[in-house]
VMD Tcl script that builds the backbone (N, CA, C; Angstrom):
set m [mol new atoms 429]
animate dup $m
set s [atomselect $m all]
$s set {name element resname resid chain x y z} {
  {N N UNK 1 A -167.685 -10.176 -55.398}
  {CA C UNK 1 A -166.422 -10.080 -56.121}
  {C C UNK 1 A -165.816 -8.683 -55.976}
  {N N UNK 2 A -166.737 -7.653 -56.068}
  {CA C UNK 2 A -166.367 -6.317 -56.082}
  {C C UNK 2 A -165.678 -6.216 -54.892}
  {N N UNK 3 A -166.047 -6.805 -53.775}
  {CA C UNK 3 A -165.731 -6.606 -51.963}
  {C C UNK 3 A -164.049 -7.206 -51.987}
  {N N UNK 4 A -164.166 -8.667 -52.915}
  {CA C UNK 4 A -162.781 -9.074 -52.700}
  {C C UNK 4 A -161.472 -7.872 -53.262}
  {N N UNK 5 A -162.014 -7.191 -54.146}
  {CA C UNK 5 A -161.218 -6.934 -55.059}
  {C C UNK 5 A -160.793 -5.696 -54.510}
  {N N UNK 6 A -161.961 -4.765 -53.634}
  {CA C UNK 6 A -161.657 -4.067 -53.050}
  {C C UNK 6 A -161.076 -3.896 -51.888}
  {N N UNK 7 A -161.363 -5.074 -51.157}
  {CA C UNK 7 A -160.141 -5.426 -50.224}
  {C C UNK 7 A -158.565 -5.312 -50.293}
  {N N UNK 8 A -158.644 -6.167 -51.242}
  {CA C UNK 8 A -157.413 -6.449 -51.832}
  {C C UNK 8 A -156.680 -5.165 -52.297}
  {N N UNK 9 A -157.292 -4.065 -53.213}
  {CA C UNK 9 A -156.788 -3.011 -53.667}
  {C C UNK 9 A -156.464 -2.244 -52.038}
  {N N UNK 10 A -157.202 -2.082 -50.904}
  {CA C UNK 10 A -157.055 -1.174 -50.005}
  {C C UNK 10 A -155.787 -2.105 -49.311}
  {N N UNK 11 A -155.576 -3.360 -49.187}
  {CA C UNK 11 A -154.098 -3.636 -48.307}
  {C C UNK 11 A -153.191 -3.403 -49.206}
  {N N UNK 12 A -153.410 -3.348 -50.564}
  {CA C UNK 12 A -152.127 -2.869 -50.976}
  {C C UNK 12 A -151.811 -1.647 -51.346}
  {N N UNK 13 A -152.667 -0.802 -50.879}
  {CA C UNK 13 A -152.164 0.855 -50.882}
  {C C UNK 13 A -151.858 0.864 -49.253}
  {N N UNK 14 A -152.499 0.091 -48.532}
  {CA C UNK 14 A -151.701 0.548 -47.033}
  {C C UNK 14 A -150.161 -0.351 -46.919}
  {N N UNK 15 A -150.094 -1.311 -47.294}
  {CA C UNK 15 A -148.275 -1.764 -47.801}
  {C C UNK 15 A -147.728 -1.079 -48.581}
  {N N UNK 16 A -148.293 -0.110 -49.444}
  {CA C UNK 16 A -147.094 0.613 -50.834}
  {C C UNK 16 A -147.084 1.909 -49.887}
  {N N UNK 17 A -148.247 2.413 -48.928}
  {CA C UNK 17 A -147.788 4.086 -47.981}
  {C C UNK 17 A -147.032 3.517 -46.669}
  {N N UNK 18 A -146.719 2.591 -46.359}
  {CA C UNK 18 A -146.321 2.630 -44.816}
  {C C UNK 18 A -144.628 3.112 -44.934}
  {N N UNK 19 A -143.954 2.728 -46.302}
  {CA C UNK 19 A -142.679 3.223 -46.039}
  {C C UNK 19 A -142.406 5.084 -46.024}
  {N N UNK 20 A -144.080 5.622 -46.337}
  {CA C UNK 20 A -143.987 7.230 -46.529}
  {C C UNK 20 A -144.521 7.654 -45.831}
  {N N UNK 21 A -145.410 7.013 -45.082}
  {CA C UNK 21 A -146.806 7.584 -44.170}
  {C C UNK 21 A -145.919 6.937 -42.608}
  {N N UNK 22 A -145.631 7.684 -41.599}
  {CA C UNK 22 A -145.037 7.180 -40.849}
  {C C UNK 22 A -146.352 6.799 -40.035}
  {N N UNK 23 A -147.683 7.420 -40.196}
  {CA C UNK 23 A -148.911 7.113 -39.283}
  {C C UNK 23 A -149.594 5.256 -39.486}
  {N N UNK 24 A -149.362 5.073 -40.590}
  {CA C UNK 24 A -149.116 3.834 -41.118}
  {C C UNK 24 A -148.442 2.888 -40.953}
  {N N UNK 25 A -147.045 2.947 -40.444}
  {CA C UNK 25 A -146.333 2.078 -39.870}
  {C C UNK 25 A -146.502 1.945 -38.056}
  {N N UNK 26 A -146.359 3.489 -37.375}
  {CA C UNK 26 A -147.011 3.494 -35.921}
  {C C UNK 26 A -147.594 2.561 -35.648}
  {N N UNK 27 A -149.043 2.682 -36.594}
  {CA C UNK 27 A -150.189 1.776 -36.056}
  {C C UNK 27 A -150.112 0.102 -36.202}
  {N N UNK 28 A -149.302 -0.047 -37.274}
  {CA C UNK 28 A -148.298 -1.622 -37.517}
  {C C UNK 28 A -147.777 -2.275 -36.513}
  {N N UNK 29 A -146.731 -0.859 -35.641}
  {CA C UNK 29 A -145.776 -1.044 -34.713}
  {C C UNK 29 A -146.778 -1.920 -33.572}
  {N N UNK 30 A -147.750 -0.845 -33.115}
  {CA C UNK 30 A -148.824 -0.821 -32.084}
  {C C UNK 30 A -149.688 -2.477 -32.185}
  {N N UNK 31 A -150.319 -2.773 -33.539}
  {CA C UNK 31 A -150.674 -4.072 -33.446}
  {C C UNK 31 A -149.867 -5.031 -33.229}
  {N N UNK 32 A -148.584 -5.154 -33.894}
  {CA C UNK 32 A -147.504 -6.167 -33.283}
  {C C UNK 32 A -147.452 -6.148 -32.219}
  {N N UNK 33 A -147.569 -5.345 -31.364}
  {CA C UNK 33 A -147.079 -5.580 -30.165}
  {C C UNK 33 A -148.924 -5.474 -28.818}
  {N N UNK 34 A -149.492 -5.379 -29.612}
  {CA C UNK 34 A -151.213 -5.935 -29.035}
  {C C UNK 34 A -151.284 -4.290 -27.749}
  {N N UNK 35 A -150.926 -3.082 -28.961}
  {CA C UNK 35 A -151.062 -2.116 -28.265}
  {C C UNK 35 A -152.223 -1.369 -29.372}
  {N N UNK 36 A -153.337 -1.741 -29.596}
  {CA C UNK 36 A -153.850 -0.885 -30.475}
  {C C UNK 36 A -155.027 -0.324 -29.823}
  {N N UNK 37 A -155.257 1.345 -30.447}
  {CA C UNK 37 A -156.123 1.999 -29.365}
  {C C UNK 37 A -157.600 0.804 -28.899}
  {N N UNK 38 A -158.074 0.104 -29.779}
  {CA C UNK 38 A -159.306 -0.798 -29.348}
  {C C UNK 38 A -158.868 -2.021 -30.238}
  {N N UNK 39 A -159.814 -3.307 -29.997}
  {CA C UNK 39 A -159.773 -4.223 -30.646}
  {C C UNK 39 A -160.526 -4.102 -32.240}
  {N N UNK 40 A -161.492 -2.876 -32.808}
  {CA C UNK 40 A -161.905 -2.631 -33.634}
  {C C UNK 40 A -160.870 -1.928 -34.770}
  {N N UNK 41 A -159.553 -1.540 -33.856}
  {CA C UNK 41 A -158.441 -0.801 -34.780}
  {C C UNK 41 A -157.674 -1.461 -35.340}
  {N N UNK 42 A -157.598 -3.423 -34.291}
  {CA C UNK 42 A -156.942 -4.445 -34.523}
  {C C UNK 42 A -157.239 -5.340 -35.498}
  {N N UNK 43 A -158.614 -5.334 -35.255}
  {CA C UNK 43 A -160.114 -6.375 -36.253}
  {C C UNK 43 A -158.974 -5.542 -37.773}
  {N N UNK 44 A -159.687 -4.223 -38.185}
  {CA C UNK 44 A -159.319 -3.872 -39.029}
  {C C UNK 44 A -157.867 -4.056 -40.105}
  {N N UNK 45 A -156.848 -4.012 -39.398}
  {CA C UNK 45 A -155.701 -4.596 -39.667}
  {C C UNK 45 A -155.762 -6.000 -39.972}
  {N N UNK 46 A -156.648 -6.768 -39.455}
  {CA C UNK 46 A -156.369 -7.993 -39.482}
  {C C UNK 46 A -155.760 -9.149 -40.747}
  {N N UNK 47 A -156.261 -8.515 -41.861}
  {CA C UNK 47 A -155.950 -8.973 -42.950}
  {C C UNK 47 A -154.966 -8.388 -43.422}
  {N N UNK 48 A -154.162 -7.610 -43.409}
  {CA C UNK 48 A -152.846 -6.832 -44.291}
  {C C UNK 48 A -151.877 -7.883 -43.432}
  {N N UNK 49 A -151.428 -8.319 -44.170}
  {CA C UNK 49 A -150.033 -9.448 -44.106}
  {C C UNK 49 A -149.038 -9.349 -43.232}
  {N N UNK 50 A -148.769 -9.991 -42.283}
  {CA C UNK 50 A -147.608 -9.326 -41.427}
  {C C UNK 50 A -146.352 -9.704 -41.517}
  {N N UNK 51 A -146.102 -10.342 -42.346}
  {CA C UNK 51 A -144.364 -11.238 -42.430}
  {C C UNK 51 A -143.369 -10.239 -42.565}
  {N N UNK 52 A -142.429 -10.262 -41.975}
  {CA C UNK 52 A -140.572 -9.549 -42.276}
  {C C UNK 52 A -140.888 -7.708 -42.983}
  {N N UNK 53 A -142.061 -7.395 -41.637}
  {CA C UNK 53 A -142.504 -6.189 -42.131}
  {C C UNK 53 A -141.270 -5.101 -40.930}
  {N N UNK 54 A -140.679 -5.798 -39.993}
  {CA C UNK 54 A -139.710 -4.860 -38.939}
  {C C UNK 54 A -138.843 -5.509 -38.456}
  {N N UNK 55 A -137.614 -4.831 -37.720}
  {CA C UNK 55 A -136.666 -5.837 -37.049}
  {C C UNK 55 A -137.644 -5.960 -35.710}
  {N N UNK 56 A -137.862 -7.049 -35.129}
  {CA C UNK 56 A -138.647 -7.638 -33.917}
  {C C UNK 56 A -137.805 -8.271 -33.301}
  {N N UNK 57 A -137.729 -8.353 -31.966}
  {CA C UNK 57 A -136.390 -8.239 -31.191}
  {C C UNK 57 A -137.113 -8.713 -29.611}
  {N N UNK 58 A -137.215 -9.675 -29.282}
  {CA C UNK 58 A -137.677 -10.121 -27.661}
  {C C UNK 58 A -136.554 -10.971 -26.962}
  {N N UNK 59 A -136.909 -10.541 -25.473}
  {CA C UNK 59 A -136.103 -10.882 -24.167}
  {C C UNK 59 A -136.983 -11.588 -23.895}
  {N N UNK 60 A -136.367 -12.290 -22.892}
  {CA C UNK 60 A -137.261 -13.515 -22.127}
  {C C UNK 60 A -136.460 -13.515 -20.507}
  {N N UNK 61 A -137.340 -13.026 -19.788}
  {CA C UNK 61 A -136.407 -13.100 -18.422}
  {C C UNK 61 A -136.897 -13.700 -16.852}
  {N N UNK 62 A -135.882 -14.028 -16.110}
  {CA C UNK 62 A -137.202 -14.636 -15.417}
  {C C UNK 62 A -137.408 -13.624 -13.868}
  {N N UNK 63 A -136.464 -12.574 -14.427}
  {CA C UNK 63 A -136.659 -11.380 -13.144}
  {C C UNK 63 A -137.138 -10.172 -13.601}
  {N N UNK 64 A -137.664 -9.663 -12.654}
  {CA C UNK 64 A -138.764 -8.416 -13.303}
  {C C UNK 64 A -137.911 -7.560 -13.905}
  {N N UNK 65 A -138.147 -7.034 -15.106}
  {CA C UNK 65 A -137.720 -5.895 -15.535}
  {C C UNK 65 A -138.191 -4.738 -14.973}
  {N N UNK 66 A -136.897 -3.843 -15.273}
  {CA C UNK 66 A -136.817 -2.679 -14.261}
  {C C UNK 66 A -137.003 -1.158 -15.199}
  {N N UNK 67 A -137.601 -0.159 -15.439}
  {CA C UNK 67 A -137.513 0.772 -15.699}
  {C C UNK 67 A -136.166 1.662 -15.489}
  {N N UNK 68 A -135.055 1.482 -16.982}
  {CA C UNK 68 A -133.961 2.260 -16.627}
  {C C UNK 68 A -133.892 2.866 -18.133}
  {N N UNK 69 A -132.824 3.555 -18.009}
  {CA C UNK 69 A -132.039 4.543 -19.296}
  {C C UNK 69 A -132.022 3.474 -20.276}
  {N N UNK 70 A -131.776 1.822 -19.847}
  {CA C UNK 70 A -131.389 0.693 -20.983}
  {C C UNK 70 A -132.554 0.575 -21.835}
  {N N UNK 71 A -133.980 1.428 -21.614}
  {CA C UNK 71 A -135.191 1.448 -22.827}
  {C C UNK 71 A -134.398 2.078 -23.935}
  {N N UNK 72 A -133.485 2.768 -23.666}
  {CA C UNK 72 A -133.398 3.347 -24.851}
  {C C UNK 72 A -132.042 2.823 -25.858}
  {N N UNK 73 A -131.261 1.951 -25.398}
  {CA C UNK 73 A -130.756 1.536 -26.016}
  {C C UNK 73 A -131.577 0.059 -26.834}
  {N N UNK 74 A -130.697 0.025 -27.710}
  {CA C UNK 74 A -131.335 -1.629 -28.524}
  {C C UNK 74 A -131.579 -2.281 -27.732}
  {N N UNK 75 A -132.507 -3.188 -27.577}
  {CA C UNK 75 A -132.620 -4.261 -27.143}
  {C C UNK 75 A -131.614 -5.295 -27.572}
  {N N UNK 76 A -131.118 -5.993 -26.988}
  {CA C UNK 76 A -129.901 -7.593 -26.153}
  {C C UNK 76 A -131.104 -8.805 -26.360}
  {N N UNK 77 A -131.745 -8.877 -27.493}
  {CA C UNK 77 A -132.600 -10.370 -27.527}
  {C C UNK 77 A -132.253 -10.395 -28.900}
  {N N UNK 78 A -133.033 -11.710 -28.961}
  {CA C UNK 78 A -132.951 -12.786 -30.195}
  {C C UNK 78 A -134.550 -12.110 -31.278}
  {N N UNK 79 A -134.088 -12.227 -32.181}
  {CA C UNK 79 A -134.912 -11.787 -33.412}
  {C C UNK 79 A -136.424 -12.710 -33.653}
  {N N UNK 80 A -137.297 -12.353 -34.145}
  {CA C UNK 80 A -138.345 -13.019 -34.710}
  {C C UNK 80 A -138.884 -12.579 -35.585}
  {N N UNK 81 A -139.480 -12.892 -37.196}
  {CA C UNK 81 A -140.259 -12.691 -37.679}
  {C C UNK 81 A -141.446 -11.706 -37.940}
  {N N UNK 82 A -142.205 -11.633 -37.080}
  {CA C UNK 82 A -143.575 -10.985 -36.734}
  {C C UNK 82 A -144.106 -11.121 -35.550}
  {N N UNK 83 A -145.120 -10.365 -35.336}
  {CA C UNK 83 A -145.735 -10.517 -34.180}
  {C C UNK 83 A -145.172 -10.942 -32.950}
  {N N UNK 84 A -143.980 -10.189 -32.550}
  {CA C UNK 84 A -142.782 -10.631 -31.237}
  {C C UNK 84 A -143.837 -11.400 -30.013}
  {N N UNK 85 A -145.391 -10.701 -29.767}
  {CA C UNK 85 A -145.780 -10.801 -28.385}
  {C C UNK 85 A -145.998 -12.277 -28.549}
  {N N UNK 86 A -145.911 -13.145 -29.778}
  {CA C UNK 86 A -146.574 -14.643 -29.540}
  {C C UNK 86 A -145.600 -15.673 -29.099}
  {N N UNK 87 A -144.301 -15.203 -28.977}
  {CA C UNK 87 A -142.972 -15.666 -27.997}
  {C C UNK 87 A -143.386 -16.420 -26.957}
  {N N UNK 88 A -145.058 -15.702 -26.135}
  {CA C UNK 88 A -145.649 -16.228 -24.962}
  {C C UNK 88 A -147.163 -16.521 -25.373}
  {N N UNK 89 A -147.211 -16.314 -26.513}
  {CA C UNK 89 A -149.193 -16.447 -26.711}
  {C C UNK 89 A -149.322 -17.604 -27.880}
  {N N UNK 90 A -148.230 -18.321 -28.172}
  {CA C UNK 90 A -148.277 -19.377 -29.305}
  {C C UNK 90 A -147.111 -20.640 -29.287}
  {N N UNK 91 A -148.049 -21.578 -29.833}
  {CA C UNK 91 A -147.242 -22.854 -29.571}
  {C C UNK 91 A -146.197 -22.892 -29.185}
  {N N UNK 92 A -144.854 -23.461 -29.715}
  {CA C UNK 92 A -143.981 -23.890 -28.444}
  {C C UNK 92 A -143.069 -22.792 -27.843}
  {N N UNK 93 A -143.150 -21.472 -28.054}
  {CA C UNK 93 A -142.640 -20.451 -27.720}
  {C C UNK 93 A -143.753 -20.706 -26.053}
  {N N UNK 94 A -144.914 -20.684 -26.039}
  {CA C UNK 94 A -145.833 -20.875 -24.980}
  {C C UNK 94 A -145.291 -21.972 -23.806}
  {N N UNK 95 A -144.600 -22.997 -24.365}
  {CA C UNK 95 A -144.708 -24.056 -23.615}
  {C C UNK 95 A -142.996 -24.014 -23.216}
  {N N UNK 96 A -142.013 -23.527 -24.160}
  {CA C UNK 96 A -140.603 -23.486 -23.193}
  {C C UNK 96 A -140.392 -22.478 -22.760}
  {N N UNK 97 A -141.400 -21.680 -22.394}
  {CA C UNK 97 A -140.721 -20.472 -21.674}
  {C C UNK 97 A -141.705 -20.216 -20.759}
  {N N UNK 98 A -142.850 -21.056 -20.718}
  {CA C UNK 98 A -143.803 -21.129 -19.350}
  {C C UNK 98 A -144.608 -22.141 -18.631}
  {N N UNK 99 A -143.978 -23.253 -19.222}
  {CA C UNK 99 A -144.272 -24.724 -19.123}
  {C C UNK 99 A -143.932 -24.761 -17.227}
  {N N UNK 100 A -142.864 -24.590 -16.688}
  {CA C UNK 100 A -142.642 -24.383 -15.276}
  {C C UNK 100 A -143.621 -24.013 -14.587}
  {N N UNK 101 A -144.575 -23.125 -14.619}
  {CA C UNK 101 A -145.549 -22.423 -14.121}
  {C C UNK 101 A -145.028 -21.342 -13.548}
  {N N UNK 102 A -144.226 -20.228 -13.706}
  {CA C UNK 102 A -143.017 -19.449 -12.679}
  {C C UNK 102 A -143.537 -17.809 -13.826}
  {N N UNK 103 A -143.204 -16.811 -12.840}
  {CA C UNK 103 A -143.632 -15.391 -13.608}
  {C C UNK 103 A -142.126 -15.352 -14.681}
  {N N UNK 104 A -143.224 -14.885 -15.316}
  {CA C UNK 104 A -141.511 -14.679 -16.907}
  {C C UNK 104 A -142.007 -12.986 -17.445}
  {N N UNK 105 A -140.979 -12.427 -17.722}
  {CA C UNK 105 A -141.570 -11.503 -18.091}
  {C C UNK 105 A -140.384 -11.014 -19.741}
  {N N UNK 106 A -141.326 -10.638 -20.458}
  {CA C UNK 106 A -141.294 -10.441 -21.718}
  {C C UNK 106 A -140.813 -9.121 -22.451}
  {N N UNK 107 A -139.670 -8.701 -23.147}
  {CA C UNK 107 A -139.798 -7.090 -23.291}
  {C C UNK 107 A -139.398 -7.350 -25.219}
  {N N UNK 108 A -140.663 -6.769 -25.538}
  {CA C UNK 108 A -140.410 -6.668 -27.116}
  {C C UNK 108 A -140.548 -5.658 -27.872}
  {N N UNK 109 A -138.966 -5.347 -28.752}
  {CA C UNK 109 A -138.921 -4.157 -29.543}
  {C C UNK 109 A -138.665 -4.491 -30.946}
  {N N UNK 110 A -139.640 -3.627 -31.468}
  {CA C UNK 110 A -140.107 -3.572 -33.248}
  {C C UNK 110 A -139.288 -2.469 -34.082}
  {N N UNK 111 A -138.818 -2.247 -35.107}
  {CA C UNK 111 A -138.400 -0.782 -35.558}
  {C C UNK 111 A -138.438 -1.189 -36.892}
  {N N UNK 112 A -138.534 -0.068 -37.088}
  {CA C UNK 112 A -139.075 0.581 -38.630}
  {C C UNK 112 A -138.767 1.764 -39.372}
  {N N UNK 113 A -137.716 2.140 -39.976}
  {CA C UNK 113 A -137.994 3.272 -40.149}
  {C C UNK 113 A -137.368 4.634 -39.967}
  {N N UNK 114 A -136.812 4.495 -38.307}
  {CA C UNK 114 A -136.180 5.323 -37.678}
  {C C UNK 114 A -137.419 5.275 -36.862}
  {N N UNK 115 A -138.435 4.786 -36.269}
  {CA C UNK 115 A -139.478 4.212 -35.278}
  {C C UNK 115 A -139.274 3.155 -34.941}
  {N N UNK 116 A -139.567 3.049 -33.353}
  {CA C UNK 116 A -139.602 2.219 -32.575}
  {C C UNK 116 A -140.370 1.804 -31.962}
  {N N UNK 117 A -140.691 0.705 -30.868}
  {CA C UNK 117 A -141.990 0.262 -30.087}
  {C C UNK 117 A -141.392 -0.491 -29.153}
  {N N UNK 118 A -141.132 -0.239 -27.988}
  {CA C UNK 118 A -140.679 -1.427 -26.585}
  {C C UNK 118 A -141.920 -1.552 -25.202}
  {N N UNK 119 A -142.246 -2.764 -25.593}
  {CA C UNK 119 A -143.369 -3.060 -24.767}
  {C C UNK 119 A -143.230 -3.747 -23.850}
  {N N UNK 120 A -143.181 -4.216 -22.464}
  {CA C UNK 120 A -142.741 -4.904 -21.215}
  {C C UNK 120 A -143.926 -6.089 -20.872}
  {N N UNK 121 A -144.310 -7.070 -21.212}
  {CA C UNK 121 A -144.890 -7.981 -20.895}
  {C C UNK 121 A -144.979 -8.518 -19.125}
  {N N UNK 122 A -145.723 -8.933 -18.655}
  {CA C UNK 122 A -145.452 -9.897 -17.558}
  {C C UNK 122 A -146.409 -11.302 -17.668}
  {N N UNK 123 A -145.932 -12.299 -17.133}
  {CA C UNK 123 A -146.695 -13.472 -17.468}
  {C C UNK 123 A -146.561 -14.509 -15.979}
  {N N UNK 124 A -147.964 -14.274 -15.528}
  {CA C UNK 124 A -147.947 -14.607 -14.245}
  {C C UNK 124 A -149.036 -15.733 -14.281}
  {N N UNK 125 A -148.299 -17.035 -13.294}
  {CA C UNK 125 A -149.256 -18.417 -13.509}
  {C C UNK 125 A -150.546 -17.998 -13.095}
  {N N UNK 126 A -151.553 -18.887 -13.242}
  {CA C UNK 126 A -152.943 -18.698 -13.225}
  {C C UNK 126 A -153.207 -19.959 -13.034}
  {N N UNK 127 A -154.433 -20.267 -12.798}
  {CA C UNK 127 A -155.343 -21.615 -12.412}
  {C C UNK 127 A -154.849 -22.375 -13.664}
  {N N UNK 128 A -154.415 -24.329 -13.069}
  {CA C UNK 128 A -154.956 -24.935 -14.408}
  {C C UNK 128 A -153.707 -25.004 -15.192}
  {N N UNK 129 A -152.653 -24.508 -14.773}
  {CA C UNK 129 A -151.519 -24.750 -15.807}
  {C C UNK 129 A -151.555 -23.745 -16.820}
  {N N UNK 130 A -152.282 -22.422 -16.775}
  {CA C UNK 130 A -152.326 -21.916 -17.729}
  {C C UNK 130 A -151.467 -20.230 -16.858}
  {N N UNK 131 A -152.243 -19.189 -17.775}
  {CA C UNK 131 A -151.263 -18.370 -16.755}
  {C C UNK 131 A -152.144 -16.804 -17.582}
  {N N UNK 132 A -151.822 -15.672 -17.172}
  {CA C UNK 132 A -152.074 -14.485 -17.151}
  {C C UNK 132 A -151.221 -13.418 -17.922}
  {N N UNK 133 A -151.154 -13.181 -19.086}
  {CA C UNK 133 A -150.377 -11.805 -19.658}
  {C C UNK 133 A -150.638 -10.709 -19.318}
  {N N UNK 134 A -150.169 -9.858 -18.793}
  {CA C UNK 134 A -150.117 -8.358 -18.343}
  {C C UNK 134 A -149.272 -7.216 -19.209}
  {N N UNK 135 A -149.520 -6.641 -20.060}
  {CA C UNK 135 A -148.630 -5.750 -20.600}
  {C C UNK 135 A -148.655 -4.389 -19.470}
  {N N UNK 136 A -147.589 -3.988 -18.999}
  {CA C UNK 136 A -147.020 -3.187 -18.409}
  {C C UNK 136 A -146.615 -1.718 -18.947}
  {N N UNK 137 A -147.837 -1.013 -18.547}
  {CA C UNK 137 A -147.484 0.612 -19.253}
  {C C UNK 137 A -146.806 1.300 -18.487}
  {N N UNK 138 A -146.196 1.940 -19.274}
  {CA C UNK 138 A -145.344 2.620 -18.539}
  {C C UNK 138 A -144.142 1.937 -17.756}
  {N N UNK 139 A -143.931 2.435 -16.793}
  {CA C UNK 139 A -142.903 2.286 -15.866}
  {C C UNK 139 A -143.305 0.844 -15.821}
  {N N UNK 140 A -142.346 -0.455 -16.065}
  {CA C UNK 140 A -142.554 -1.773 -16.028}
  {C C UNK 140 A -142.859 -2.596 -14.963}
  {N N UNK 141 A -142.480 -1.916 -13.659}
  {CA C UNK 141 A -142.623 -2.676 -12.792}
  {C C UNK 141 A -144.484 -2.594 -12.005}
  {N N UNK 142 A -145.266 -1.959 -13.164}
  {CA C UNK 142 A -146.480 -1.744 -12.758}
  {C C UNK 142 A -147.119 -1.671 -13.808}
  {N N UNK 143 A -148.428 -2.216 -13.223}
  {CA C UNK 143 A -149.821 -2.776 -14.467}
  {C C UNK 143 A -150.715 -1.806 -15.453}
}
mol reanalyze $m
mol bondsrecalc $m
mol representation Tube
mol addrep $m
């Protein structure tokens, strides 16, 4: 009981600091978008709630994105909820935008704050009808 309770007390001091602690929201930014330094930084987060916590903002394109000056303007996509990267990693977001079997590539931006996060996806078919996510560091047109 003590464990639940203490759980519970620690996600809600990390939801009441993220609008003051900008290190707190960063690392928010970073899991939405499946950039976190390890999967043990991700595990951890796992339970603090993620709903209508940023504006989340994804493209869907079917030509490679290009590394230009346009990172820095807003992103030109349609809004979502949470967790932008599942556009391509969850039900039917999965199936109309890669059901074809064809490379699609993905660019999703989070903000918060006066912080931002733009991450470049690529999604290339694979054996089986299924297919391959690549997040693209850096310069987009490379792995």
């Amino acid at each position: 009981m003590l464990m639940i309770v203490t759980l519970i007390v620690t996600i809600a001091i990390w939801l009441l600091l993220m609008p003051i602690v900008p290190a707190i929201a960063s690392a928010t930014l970073h899991r939405f978008h499946l950039r976190t330094s390890s999967f043990t930084v991700w595990a951890m987060q796992f339970p603090i709630p993620a709903m209508y916590n940023f504006a989340n903002r994804y493209k869907v394109q079917a030509d490679q994105v290009s590394s230009t000056p346009s990172d820095t303007v807003p992103l030109d996509g349609r809004m979502v909820n949470h967790f932008p990267a599942r556009i391509f990693t969850f039900a039917d977001g999965r199936y109309l935008h890669l059901r074809h079997g064809e490379d699609r590539w993905l660019t999703i931006e989070s903000s918060y704050r006066g912080q931002s996060l733009r991450t470049h996806f690529h999604a290339e078919p694979a054996e089986e009808y299924g297919f391959e996510l690549h997040r693209l560091d850096g310069n987009p047109g490379t792995r």
